[in-house]
C-alpha positions, 0 to 999 in steps of 0.5 A: 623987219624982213630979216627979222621974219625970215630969222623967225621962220628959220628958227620955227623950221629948225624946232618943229620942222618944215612938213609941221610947220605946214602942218601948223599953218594948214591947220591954222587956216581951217580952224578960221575958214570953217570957223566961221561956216560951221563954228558952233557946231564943229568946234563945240563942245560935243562936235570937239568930243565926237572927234575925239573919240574917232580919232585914235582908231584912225590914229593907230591905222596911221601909225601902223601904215607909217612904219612899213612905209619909213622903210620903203614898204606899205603895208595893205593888210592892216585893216583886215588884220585890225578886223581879223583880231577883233573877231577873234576877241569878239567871238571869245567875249561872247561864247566864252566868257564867265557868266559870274563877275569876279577875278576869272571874269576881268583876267578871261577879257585881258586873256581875250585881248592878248589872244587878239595881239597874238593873232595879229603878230602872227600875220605881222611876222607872215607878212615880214617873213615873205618880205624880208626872208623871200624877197617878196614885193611888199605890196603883193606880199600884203596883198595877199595875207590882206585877201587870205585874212580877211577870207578867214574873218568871213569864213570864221563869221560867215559874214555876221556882226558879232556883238554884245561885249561886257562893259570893261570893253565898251569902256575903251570906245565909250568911256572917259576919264576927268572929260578925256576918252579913253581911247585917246588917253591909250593913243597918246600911251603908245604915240609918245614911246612909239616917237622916241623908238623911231628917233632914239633906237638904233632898230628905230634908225635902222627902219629909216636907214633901210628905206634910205638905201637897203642896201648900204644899211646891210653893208654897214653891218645892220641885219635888215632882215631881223629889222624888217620882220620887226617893221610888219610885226609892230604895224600888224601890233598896231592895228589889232589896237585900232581892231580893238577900239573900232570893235569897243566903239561900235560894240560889234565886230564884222570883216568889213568895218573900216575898209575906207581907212586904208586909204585915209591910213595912206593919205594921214601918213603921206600928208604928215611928212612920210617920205613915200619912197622911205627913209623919213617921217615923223610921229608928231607930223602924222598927228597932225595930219590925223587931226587935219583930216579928222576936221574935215571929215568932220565939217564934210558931215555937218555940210551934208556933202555926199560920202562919194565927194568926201572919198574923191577928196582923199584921193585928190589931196594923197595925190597931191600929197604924194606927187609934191614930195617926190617932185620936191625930191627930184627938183632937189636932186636936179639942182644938186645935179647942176651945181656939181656940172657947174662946178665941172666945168668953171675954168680952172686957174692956170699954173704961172709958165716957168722957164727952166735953164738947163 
């Protein structure tokens, strides 16, 4: 019976992985626990809808935070992109726009949201120029296009909200199809690409080899500064697609919205399996992730625990998080340490003693 469980653990492990594994059974035990606290109202309808709206904008600054950190970088500027370009689409949708509905109406919005991802691969490709080209530490380099950007979003709003978009926009953070958001049917668009470029490209595997070892991956004939420059472009992509369903869902755009996400970006990241450090992470463990956290905000809300408590709770388990992977990494690393001293240093079998005539 024993061998049994631990042959079905072994295969469970093998297809969907340790970290989801974890992921699964965490989840598990949630869904039981506040089950049976606020069941009705958490896992209803309506609280199962609201949910389901909120995630994607919190998924997406997940993604973009995942991929700097899979090749050993982070990203800090992906919320004052995310808002940068959603005052930038904000402002055109209320100054700019058509009065008289028709064909120059729907292309001026889709021209509106290209000028957005525009704007935001122009701050990806400054944040991976001064990491990739100028060897600048990519916490200070986003760092500071994090506080240049979000200067230009005040300056460039003075600080207002700007609101009143046209239906096709609100669309996107209110709208759904057969029951599904939309927000979260254009999530699962890019997750499921998005999943097979990190696994199945060479550029994809390059992004982990590089937060691996750099420098064996540009020894081995990869040009890590090309892929770099790829890393901070896609992340800074990403989060004008958060911008742009975090400026859908509160009809409003402002420099300050979503600055808590940073954090809970880190932490969904981290907790999904993304090796800190670089070199490992999973799309599929993010998800996860994303949904564990989603609950507990969730059930922190229907609880009526204080905004400050539920923040001190992000921080503890991304120390949690983050602290258990790289002591399972250097615990790892000192039993490999032993076992090859060990081995040093076994006894080795001596030669038999031959006696030669002359």
């Amino acid at each position: 019976m024993k061998k049994a469980r631990a042959s079905l653990v072994a295969d469970l492990r093998s297809a969907i992985g340790a970290t989801n594994l974890r992921l699964l059974v965490m989840l598990g035990l949630m869904i039981v626990v506040l089950g049976f606290m606020e069941g009705d109202k958490l896992f209803g309808v309506a609280g199962l809808r609201s949910m389901a709206f909120q995630l994607p904008e919190l998924g997406f600054l997940a993604l973009a935070m995942m991929i700097p950190m899979l090749s050993g970088g982070i990203d800090l500027s992906i919320i004052a992109t995310a808002n940068f370009c959603a005052l930038i689409m904000a402002y055109m949708f209320t100054s700019w726009l058509p009065e008289t509905h028709g064909v120059a109406w729907g292309l001026f919005q889709v021209g509106a949201l290209m000028v957005g991802l525009l704007m935001a691969a122009i701050v990806g490709l400054t944040n991976g120029f001064l990491i990739a080209y100028l060897r600048v530490p990519p916490m200070l380099a986003t760092l500071g296009t994090m506080t240049a950007v979000k200067g230009l979003s005040i300056g460039f709003s003075h600080g207002d909200v700007i609101s009143g978009f046209p239906e096709p926009v609100v669309f996107i953070g209110h709208g759904s199809v057969f029951g599904v958001p939309v927000a979260l049917i254009v999530f699962f668009l890019v997750v499921i690409p998005l999943s097979i470029f990190i696994k199945h490209t060479p550029l994809g595997s390059a992004i982990a080899m590089i937060g691996s070892n750099e420098r064996a991956t540009q020894y081995s004939g990869i040009d890590t500064r090309r892929s770099v420059m790829w890393v901070y472009l896609l992340a800074a992509l990403l989060s004008a697609i958060a911008g742009v369903i975090m400026m859908a869902r509160f009809d409003s755009a402002n420099a300050a919205y979503g600055e808590s996400y940073l954090l809970v970006a880190i932490l969904a990241a981290v907790l999904g399996g993304v090796n800190p450090l670089g070199g490992f992470g999973k799309v599929s463990g993010v998800i996860l992730s994303l949904i564990i956290l989603q609950i507990l905000s969730t059930a922190s809300i229907l609880l009526d625990l204080s905004q400050f408590i539920t923040l001190a709770m992000w921080g503890a388990i991304l120390i949690i998080a983050s602290g258990g992977i790289v002591l399972k990494e250097r615990l790892t690393e000192h039993l490999r340490t032993s076992r090859n001293v060990s081995q040093l240093k076994k006894p080795r079998a001596k030669a038999p003693f031959e006696v030669r005539a002359d």
